[in-house]
C-alpha positions as semicolon CSV with decimal commas, in nm:
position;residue;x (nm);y (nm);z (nm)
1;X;7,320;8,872;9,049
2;X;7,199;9,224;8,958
3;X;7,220;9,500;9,182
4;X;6,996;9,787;9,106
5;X;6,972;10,076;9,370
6;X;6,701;10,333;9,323
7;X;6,662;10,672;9,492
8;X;6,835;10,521;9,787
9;X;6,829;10,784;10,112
10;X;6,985;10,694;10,450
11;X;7,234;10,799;10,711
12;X;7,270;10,761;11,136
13;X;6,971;10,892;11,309
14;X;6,884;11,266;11,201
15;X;7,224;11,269;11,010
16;X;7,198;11,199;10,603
17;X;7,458;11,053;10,492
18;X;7,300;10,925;10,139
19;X;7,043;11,130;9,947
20;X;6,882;10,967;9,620
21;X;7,172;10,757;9,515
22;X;7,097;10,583;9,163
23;X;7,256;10,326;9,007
24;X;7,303;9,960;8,926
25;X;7,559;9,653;8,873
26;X;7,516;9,435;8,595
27;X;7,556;9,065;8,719
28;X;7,874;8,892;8,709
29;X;8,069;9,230;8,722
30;X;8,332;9,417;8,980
31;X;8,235;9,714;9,046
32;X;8,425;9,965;9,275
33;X;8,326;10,239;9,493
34;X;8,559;10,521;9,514
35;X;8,538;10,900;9,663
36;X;8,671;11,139;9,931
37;X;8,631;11,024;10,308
38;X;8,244;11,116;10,450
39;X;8,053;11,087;10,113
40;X;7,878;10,774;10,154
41;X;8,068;10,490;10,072
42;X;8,078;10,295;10,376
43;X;7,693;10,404;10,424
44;X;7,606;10,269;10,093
45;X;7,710;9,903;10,164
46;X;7,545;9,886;10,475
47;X;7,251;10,018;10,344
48;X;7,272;9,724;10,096
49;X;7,390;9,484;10,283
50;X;7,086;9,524;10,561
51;X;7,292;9,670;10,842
52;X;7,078;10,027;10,839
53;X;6,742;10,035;10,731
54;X;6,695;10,325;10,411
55;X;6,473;10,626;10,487
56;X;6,387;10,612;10,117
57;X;6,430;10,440;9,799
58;X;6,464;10,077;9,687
59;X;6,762;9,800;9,638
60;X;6,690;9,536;9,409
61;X;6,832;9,208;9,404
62;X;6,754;9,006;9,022
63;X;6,486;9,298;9,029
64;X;6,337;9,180;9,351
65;X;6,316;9,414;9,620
66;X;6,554;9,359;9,947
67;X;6,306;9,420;10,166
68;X;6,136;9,109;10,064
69;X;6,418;8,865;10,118
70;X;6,380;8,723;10,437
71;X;6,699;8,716;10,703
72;X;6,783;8,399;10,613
73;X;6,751;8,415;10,203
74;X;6,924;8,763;10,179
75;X;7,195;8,607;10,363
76;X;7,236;8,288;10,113
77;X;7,276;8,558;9,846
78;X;7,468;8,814;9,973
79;X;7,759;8,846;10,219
80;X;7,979;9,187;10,307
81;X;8,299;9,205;10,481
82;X;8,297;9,543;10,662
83;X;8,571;9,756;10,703
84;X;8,602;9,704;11,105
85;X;8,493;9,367;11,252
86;X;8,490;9,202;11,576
87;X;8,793;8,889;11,583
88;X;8,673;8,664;11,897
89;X;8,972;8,559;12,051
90;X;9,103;8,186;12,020
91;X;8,932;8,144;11,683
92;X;9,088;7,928;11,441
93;X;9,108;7,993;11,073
94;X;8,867;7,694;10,988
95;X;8,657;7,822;11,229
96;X;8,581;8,119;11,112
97;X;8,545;8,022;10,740
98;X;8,300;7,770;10,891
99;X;8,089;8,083;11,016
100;X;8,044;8,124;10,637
101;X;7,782;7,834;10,636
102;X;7,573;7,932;10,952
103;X;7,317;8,071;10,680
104;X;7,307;7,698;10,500
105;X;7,273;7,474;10,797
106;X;6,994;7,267;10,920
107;X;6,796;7,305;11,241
108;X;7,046;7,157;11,452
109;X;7,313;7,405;11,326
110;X;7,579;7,159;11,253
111;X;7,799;7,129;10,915
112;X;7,711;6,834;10,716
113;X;7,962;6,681;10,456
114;X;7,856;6,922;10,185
115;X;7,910;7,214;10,443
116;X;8,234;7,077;10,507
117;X;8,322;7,001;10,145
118;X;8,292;7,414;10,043
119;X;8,496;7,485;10,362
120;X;8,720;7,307;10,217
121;X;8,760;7,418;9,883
122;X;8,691;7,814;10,017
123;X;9,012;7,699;10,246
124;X;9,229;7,560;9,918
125;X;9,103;7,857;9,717
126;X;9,196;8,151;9,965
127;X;9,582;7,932;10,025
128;X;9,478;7,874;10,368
129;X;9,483;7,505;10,403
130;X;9,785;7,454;10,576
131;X;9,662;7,779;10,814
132;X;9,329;7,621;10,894
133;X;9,447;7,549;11,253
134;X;9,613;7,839;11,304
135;X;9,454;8,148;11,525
136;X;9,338;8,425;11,395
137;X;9,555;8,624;11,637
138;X;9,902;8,465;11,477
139;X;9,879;8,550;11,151
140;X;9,980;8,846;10,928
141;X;9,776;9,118;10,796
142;X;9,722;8,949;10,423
143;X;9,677;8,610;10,596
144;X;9,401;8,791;10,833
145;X;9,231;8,958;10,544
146;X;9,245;8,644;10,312
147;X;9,084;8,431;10,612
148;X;8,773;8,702;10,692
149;X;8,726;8,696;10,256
150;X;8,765;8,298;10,278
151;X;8,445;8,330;10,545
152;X;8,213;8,542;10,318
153;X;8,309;8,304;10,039
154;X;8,185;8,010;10,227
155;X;7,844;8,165;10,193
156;X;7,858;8,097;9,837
157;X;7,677;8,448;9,798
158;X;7,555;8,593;9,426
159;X;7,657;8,923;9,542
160;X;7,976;9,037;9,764
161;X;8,017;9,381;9,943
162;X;8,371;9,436;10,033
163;X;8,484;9,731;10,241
164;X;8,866;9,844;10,209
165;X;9,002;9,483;10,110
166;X;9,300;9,630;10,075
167;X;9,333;9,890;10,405
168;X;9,630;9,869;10,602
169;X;9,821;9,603;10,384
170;X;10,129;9,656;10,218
171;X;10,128;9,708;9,817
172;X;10,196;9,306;9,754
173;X;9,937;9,178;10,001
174;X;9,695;9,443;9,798
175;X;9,805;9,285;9,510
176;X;9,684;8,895;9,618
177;X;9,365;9,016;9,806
178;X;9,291;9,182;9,468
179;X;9,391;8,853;9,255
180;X;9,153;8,650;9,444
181;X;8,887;8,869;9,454
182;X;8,904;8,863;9,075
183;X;8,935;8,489;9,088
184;X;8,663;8,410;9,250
185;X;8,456;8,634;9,019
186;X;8,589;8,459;8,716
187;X;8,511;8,120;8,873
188;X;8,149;8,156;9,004
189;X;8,024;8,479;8,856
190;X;7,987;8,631;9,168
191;X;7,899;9,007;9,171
192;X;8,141;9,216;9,324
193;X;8,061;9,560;9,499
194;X;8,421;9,675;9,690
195;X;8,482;10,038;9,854
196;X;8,830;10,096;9,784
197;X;9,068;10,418;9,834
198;X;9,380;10,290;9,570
199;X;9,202;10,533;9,252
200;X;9,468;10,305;9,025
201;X;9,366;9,991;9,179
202;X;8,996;10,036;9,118
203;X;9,079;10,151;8,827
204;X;9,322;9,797;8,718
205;X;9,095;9,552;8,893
206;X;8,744;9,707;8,773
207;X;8,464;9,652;8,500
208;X;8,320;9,944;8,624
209;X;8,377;10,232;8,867
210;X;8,122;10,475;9,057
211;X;8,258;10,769;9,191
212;X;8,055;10,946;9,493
213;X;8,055;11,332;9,620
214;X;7,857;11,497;9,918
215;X;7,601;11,202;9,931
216;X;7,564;11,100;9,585
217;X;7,666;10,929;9,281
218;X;7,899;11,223;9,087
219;X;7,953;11,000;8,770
220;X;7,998;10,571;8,686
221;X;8,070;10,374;8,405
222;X;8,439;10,195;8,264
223;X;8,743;10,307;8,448
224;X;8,861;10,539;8,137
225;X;8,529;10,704;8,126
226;X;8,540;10,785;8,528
227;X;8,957;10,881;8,603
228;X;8,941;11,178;8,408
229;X;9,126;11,515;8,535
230;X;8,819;11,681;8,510
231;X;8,642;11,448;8,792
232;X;8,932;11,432;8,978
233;X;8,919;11,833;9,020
234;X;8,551;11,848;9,092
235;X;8,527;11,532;9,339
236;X;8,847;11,485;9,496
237;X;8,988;11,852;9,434
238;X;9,320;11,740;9,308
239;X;9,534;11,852;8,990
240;X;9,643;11,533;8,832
241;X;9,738;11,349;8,530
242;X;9,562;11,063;8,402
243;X;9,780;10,864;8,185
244;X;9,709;10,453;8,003
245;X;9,888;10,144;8,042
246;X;9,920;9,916;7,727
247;X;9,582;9,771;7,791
248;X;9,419;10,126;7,785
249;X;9,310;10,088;8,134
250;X;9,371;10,490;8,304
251;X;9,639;10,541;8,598
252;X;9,652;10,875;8,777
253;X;9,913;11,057;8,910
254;X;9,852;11,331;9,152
255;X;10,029;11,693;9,113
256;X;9,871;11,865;9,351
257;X;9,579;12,009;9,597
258;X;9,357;12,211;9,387
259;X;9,170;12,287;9,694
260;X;9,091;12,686;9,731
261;X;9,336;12,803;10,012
262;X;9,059;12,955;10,188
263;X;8,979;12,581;10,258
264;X;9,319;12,429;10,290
C-alpha cells in the first residue's frame, strides 16, 4: 500500500506540532522515521493512523484520501502499535493477538475458523505458540513487544505504523523485533512506517529513511543519501562520522555535541 502525505498540519489543541509535512512511501517498502525528541515523529503516526484529526493537508492511502475510509475499512488496512499502550490485566497472549481480528469479525463479534486460522499462524510467525497461554504480565520485555506486534499483524493490515519497536529492549531483543518486522514485510508486502531512535538501526533495517526537524521533513530518501555528517550537524547538532559496512549501507559514530554552548 502507498502512503502519500501532503501538506500535512497538526498538533494538540492550539499547539503545532506538524506544519506542511510532505512526503510519501512507495508500497511494499520500510520506511523509518528518525529525528531529535519534540519534532513530530510520534505526531506524525497518529495523524496517520486516525488518532488526531489534521488541521490541514491530506494522507492518501493507494491515492485515496483517509478521510474517506470508513472506521471499519481504515482499520482492515492499517494498524499502529503506539509507543505507550494500555496492557489490561489477566490478558493472555492469544488473547490479545485475537484483538487483531475485532476489525474482521461478523455481527456477532466472534472468531470464526478463518479468524482463528491467522491467529494462529500470526502466533507461529511472532514464536509465540508455546506463550499463547501465558499472561501478558509474565513475560519479558522482547516477549511483550513481540506479542503487541503479533496483535497488529493479526489485522492483516497493507500498511503498519510502529512507534519505538525497539524502546527499552536490550540490543539482541532489538535485533529479533527488527528481524520480524522485516519478515513479515518480505512475506506479505506489507508497508512499513516505524519511528525509531537507533540512527544505525534505521539505517541497517531501512529502504528508506525520513529525517524530521522543528515540525517538518529536513531531508528522505536511501539510508546513504540521509546519514550524512552534514545532516547530522544541522538536525541533530552532533559532530560525527559516518562510515559503510561491506554492503554500503552508512553507520554513524558520534564524536561529539556540536551544540553552541550558549545552548548547552
Amino acid at each position: 500500500m502507498k502512503l502519500e502525505v501532503n501538506k500535512l498540519t497538526g498538533g494538540y489543541g492550539a499547539e503545532l506540532v506538524l506544519d506542511g509535512v510532505e512526503f510519501s512511501v512507495p508500497s511494499g517498502a520500510i520506511v523509518s522515521l528518525v529525528g531529535p525528541n519534540g519534532c513530530g515523529k510520534s505526531t506524525l503516526l497518529k495523524l496517520i493512523g486516525r488518532v488526531l484529526r489534521p488541521r490541514a493537508g491530506d494522507i492518501l492511502l493507494d491515492g485515496r484520501s483517509l478521510s474517506a475510509f470508513r472506521g471499519g475499512d481504515c482499520a482492515r488496512c492499517l494498524a499502529m502499535l503506539p509507543q505507550h499502550r494500555h496492557e489490561p490485566a489477566g490478558l493472555s497472549v492469544g488473547e490479545l493477538v485475537a484483538y487483531g481480528r475485532f476489525p474482521h469479525r461478523h455481527a456477532l463479534g466472534l472468531l470464526n475458523d478463518d479468524d482463528r486460522r491467522i491467529v494462529d499462524e500470526v502466533l507461529a510467525m511472532t514464536r509465540l505458540t508455546a506463550l499463547r497461554s501465558r499472561h501478558l504480565s509474565t513475560l519479558s520485555g522482547g516477549e511483550r513487544q513481540r506479542a503487541w506486534i503479533a496483535m497488529t499483524l493479526a489485522q492483516t493490515p497493507r500498511l503498519l505504523l510502529l512507534d519505538e519497536p525497539t524502546s527499552f529492549l536490550d540490543i539482541c531483543c532489538q535485533f529479533e523485533i527488527i528481524e520480524l518486522i522485516k519478515e513479515l514485510n518480505a512475506r506479505g508486502g506489507t508497508t512499513v512506517l516505524m519511528v525509531l531512535h537507533d540512527l544505525n538501526l534505521a539505517a541497517a533495517c531501512s529502504d528508506q529513511m525520513i529525517m524530521m526537524k522543528e515540525r517538518k521533513v529536513y531531508c528522505a530518501g536511501a539510508p546513504r543519501n540521509v546519514l550524512t555528517v552534514q545532516n547530522l550537524r544541522a538536525v541533530f547538532e552532533i559532530d560525527a562520522r559516518v562510515n559503510y559496512d561491506d554492503a554500503g549501507c552508512p553507520y554513524c559514530l558520534a564524536m561529539g555535541s556540536a551544540r553552541p554552548r550558549d545552548r548547552a
